[in-house]
Backbone as a ProteinNet text record, in pm:
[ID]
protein_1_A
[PRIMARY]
XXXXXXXXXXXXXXXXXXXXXXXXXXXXXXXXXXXXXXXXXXXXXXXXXXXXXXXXXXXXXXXXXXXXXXXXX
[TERTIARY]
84.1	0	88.6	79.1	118.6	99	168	179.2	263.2	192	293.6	160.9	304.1	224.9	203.1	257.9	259.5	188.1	103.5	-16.4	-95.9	-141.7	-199.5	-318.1	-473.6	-556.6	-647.8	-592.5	-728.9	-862.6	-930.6	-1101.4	-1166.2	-1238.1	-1282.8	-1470.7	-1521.6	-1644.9	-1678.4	-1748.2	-1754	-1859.9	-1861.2	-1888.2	-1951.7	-1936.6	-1973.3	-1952.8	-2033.6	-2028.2	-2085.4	-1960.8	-2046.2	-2017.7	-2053.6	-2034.6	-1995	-1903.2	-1863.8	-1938.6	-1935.1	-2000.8	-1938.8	-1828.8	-1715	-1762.8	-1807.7	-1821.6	-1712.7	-1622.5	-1550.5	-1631.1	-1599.7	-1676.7	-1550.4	-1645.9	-1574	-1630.2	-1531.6	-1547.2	-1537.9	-1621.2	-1556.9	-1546.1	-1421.6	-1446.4	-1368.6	-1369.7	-1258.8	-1206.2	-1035.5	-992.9	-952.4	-892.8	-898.1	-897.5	-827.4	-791.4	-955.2	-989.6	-1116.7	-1101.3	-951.1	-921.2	-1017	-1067.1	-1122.4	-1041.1	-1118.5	-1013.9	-1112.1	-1037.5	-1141.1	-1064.2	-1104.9	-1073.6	-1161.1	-1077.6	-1127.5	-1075	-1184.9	-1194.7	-1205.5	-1133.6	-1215.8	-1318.4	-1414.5	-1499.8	-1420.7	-1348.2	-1262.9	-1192.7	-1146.1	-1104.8	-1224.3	-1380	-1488.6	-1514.6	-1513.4	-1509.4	-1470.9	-1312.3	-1178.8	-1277.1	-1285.1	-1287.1	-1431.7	-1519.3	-1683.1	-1647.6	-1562.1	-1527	-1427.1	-1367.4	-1289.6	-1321.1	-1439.7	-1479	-1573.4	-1653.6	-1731.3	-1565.2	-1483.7	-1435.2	-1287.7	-1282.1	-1234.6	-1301.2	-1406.3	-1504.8	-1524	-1554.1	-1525	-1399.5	-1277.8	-1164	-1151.4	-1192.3	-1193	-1260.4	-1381.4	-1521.3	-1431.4	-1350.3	-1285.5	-1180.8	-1115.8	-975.7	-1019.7	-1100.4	-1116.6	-1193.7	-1301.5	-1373.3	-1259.9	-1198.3	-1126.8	-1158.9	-1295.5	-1357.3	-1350.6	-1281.6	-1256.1	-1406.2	-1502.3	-1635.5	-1739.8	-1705.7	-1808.6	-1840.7	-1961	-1942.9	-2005.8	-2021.1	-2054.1	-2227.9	-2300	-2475.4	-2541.3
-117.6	0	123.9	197.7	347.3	428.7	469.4	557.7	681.3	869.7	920.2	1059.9	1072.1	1170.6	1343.3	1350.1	1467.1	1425.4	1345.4	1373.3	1454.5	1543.4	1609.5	1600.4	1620.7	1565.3	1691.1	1723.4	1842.2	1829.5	1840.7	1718.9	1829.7	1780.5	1813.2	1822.2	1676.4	1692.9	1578.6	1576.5	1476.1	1355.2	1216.7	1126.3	1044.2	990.4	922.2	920.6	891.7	872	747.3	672.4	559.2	479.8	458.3	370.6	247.6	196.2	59.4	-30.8	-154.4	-220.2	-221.6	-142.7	-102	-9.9	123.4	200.4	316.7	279.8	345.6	446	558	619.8	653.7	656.6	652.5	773.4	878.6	928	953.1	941.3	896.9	1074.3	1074.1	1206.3	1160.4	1273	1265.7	1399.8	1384.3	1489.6	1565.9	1683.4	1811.5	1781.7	1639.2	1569.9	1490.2	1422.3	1363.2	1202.6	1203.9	1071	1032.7	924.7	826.9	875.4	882.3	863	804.7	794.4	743.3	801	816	892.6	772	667.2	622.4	645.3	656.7	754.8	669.2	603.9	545.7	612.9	485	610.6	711.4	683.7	821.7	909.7	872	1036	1068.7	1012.3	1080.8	1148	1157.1	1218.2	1312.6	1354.6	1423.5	1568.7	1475.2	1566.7	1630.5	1555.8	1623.6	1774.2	1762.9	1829.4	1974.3	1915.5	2023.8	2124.3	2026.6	2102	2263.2	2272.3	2371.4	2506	2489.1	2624.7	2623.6	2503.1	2560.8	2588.3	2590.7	2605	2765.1	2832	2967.8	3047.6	2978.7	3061.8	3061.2	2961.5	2930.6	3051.6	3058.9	3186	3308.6	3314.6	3467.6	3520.2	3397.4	3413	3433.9	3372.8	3392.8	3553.6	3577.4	3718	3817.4	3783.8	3896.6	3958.9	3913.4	3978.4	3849.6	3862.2	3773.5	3797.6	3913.1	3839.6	3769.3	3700.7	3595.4	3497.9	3465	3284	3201.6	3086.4	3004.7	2955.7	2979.4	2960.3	2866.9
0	0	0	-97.6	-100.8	11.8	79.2	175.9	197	153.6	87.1	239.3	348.9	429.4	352.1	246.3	175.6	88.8	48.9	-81.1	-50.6	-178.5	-164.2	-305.6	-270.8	-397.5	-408.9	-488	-484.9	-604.8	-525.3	-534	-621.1	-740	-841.5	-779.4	-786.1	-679.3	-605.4	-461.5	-387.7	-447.9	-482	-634.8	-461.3	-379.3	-255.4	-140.1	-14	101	178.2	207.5	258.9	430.8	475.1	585.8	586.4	655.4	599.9	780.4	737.3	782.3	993.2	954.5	1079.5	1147.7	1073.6	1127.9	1065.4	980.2	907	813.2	779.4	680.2	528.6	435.4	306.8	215.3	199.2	60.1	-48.2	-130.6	-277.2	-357.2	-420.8	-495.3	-641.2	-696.7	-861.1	-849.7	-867.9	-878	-979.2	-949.5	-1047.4	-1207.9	-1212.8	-1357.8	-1411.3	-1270.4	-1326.5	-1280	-1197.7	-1159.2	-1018.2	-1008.6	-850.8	-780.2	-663.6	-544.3	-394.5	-306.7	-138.1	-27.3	29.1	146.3	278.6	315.1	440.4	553.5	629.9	769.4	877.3	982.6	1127.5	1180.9	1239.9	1364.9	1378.8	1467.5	1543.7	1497.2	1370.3	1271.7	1256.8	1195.3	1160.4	1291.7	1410.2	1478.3	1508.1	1509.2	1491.2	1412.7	1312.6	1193.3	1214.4	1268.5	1285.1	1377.3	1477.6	1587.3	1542.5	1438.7	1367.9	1275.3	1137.2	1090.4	1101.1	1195.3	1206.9	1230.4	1309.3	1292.9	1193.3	1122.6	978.1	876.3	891.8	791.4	742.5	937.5	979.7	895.5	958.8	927.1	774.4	671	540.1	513.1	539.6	488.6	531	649.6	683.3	606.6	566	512.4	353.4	279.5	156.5	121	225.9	225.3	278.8	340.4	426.2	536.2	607.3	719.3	863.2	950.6	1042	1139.2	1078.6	1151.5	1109	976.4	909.9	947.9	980.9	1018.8	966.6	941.3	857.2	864.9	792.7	908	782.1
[MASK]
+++++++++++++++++++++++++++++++++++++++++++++++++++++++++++++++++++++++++

C-alpha cells in the first residue's frame, strides 16, 4: 500500500459517502484531472474531523472574504 504523508488531492467533486459495515466512513471524490479517489476515515477520525470542521469552515469563509467576523450559518 502506497503511503505518501505529503499527498496532496485536490477534489474536483464529492462522487460518494459511505459507511462501511465497521463504522468506518468513506469518501468517494474525482480529482482536479477527473481521476477516482477514497478517502477512508475510522470512527474516530470521523469524529476528529466532525469536531474540527465547524471552525475551519469559519476561518476558510474569513480568510477567503477577508472579514474575520463571518461565520458560517
Amino acid at each position: 500500500m502506497y503511503s505518501d504523508p505529503m499527498m496532496q488531492i485536490d477534489t474536483g467533486a464529492l462522487t460518494t459517502c459511505e459507511v462501511a459495515a465497521d463504522g468506518a466512513v468513506s469518501l468517494g471524490f474525482v480529482d482536479s484531472a477527473g481521476n477516482p479517489a477514497t478517502l477512508r476515515l475510522s470512527l474516530n477520525q470521523v469524529g476528529t474531523l466532525v469536531m474540527t470542521l465547524p471552525g475551519l469552515l469559519d476561518k476558510a469563509l474569513q480568510r477567503r472574504y477577508g472579514d474575520g467576523s463571518l461565520r458560517y450559518a
